[in-house]
C-alpha positions in Angstrom: 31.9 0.5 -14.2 31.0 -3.1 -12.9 34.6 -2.9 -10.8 33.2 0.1 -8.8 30.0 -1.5 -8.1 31.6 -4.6 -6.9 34.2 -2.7 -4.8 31.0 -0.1 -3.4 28.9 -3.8 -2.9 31.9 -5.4 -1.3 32.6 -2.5 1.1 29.3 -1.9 2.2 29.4 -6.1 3.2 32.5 -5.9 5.0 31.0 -2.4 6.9 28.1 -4.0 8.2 30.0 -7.5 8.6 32.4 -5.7 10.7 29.7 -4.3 13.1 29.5 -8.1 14.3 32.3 -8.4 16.0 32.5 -4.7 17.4 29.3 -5.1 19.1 30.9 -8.7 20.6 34.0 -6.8 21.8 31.8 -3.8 23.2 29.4 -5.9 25.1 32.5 -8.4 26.6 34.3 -5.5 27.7 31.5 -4.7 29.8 31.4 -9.0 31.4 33.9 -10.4 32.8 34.5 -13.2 30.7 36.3 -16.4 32.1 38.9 -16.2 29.0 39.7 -13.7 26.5 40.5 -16.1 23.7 37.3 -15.4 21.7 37.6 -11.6 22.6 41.1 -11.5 20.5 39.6 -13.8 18.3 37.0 -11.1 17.4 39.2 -8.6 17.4 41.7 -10.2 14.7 38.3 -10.8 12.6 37.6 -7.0 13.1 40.9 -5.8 12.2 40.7 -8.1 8.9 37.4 -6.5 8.5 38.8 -3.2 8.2 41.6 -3.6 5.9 39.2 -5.5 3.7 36.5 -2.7 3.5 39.4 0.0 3.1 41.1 -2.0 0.2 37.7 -2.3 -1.7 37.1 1.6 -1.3 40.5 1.9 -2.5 39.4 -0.4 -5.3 36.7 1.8 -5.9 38.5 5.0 -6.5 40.7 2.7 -8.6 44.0 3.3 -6.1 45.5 -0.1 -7.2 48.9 0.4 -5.7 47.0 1.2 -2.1 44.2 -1.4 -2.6 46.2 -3.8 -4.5 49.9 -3.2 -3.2 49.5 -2.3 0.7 45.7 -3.9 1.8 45.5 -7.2 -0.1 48.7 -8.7 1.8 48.1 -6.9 4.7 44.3 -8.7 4.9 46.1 -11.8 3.9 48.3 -11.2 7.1 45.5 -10.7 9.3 43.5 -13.9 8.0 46.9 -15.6 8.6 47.0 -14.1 12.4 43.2 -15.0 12.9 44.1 -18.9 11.6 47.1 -19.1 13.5 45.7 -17.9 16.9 42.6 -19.8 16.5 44.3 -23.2 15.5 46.2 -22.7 19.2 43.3 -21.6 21.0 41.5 -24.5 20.1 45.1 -26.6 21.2 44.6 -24.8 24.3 41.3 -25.5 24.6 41.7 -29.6 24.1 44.6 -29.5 26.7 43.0 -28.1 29.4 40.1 -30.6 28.6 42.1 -33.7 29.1 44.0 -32.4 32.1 40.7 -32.1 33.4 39.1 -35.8 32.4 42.6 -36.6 34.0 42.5 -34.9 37.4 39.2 -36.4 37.8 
């Protein structure tokens, strides 16, 4: 019983958590932002989001091979993705900065 209300907890968190960055990706589609780094940013956080509030219902109809098997290494990917592509935006980022200090 307390491992369905942690699951039911968890996924109502990660629902509303994941309304965040959907309302960031719906209002920049709309702007023309000057890069789109933090748009796929966002949307790597949503799609971690997603599989996180899917393996906790999962969890909470006690699937363990879909919660446990598929989603838990599949939101581990997607953190990894998120980590990955943020560590070289930020790269990116500090490159263009010093070309600029440079060119100046």
């Amino acid at each position: 019983m307390i491992q369905i209300t942690y699951h039911f907890i968890d996924a109502i968190f990660y629902f509303a958590a994941f309304a965040v960055p959907i309302y960031f990706i719906a209002k920049s589609r709309h702007q023309k932002i000057g890069s789109d780094l933090l748009l796929k940013l966002m949307i790597l956080l949503a799609s971690f989001m997603v599989i996180q509030f899917i393996y906790h219902v999962a969890g909470m109809f006690d699937l363990m091979i879909l919660s446990k098997g598929i989603h838990e290494p599949l939101s581990a990917m997607a953190m990894a993705m998120f980590a990955i592509y943020y560590f070289f935006s930020i790269k990116k980022i500090k490159m263009g900065e010093k070309e600029e200090r440079a060119s100046e």
